[in-house]
C-alpha positions as CSV (number, residue, x, y, z in Angstrom):
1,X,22.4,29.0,-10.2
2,X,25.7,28.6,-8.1
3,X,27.7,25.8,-8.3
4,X,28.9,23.6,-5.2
5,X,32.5,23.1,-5.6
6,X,33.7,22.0,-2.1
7,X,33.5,19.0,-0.4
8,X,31.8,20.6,2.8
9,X,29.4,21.8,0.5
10,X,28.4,18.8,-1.2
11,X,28.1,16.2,1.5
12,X,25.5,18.6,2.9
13,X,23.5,19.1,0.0
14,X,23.6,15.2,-0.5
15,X,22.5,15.0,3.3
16,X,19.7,17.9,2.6
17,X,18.7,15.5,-0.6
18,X,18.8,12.5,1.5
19,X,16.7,13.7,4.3
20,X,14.0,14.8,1.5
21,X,14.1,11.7,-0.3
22,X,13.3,10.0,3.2
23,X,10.4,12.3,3.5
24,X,9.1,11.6,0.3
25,X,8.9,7.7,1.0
26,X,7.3,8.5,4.5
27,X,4.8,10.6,2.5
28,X,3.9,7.6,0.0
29,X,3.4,5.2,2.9
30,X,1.3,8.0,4.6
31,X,-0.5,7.7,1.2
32,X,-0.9,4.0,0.8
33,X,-2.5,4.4,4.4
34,X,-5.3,6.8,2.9
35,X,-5.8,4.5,0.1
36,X,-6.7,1.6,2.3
37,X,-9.0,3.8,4.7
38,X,-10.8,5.0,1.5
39,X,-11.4,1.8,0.4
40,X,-12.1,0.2,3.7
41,X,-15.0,3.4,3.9
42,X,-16.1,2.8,0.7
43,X,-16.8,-1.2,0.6
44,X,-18.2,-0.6,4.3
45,X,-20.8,1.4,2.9
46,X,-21.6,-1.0,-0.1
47,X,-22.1,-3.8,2.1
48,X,-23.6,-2.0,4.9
49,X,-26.2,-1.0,1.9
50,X,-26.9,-4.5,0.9
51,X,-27.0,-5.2,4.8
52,X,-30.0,-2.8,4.9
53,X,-33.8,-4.3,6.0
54,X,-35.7,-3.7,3.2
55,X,-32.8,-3.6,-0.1
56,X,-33.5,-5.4,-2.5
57,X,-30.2,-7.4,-3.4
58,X,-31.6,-9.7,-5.5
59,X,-32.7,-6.9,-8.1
60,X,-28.7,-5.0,-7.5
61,X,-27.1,-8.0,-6.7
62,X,-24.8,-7.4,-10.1
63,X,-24.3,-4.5,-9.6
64,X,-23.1,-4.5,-6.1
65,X,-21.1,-7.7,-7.0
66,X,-19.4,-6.0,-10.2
67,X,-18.9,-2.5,-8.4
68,X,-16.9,-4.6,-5.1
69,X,-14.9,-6.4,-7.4
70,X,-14.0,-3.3,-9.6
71,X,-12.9,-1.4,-6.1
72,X,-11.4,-4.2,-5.2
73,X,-9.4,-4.8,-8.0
74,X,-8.9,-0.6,-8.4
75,X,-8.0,-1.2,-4.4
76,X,-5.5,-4.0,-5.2
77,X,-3.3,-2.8,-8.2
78,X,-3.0,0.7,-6.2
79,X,-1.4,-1.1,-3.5
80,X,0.5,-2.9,-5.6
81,X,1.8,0.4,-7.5
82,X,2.7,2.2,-3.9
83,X,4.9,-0.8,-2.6
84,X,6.7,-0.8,-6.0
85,X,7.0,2.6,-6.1
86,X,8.5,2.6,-2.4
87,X,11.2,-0.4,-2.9
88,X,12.0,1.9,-5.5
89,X,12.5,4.9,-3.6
90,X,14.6,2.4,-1.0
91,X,16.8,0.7,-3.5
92,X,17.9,4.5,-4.2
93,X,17.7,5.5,0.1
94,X,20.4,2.6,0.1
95,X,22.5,3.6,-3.0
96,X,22.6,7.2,-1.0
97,X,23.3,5.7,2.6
98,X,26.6,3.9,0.8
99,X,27.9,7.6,0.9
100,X,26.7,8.5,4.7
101,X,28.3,7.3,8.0
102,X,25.8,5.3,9.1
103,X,23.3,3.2,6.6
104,X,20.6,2.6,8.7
105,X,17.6,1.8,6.7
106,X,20.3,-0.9,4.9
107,X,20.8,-2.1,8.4
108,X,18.1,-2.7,9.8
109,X,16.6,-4.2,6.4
110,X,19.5,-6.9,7.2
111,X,18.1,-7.1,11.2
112,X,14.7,-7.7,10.0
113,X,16.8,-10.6,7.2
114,X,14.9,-9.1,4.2
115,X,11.3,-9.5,5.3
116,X,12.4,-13.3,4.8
117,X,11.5,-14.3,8.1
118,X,8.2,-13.6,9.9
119,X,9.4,-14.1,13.2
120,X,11.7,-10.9,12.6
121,X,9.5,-8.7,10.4
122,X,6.7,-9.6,8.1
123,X,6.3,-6.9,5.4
124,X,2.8,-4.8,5.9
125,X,2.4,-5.3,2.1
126,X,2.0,-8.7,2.7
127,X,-0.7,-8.1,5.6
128,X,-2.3,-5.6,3.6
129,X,-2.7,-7.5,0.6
130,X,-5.0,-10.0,2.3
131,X,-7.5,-7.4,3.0
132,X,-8.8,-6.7,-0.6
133,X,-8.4,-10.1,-1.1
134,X,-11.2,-10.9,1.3
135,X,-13.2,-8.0,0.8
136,X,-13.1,-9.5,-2.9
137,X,-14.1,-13.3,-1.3
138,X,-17.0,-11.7,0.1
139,X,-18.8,-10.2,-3.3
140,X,-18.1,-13.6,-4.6
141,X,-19.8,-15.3,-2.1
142,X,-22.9,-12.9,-2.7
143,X,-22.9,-13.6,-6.0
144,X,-22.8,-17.5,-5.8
145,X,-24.9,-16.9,-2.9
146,X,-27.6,-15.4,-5.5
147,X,-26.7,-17.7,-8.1
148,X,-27.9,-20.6,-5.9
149,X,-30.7,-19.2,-4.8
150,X,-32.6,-18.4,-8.2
């Protein structure tokens, strides 16, 4: 393995390692996206199931009911993991940008004030939490829906 020992040489591997760290946290919101159409695909079919002439949901209603709150949970703590995981990989993005020209991502975190205000930015995590969420709302109102009917 050969050492860098010039200064040319090292601002472009940190440039090279920068670019690939950038990539990387593209490539684990591309994969937060996937986890949301997954589950969105999945829960579509579960209900769509129950949605079916002729199912009989009061026989699998707790089963459909603890299954959607399962994925839902599953659904939520994943998305929970991949926006940690990401404000990780940007807390280190802006340690790296201190040593570049320009620090955009840092900059334009400061435009949008911090995800503080919604009229600037409003975080998709935030927005993407309430999905589950009601996804969840609806297998509870089947099962109180049941409850109240027996």
């Amino acid at each position: 393995m050969e050492l860098i020992n010039n200064k040319k040489d090292i601002s472009e591997a940190m440039l090279e390692q920068y670019k690939l760290y950038v990539e990387m946290a593209d490539k684990i919101s591309e994969r937060r996206g996937n986890v949301n159409s997954f589950f969105v695909t999945v829960h579509t079919v579960v209900l769509g199931i129950v949605g079916i002439n002729g199912f009989n949901v009061e026989k699998y209603w707790w089963v459909i009911v603890v299954l959607g709150c399962l994925l839902c949970y599953v659904w939520i703590y994943l998305l929970q993991s991949y926006k940690l995981l990401n404000a990780g990989k940007f807390e280190i993005i802006h340690e790296i940008e201190k040593e570049l020209p320009l620090n955009l991502y840092a900059y334009e975190w400061e435009k949008l004030d911090y995800g503080k205000n919604r009229f600037k930015y409003w975080p998709i995590s935030h927005l993407e939490r309430l999905v589950p969420v009601c996804v969840l709302i609806i297998y509870v109102s089947i099962f109180v829906c049941t409850l109240l009917e027996k």
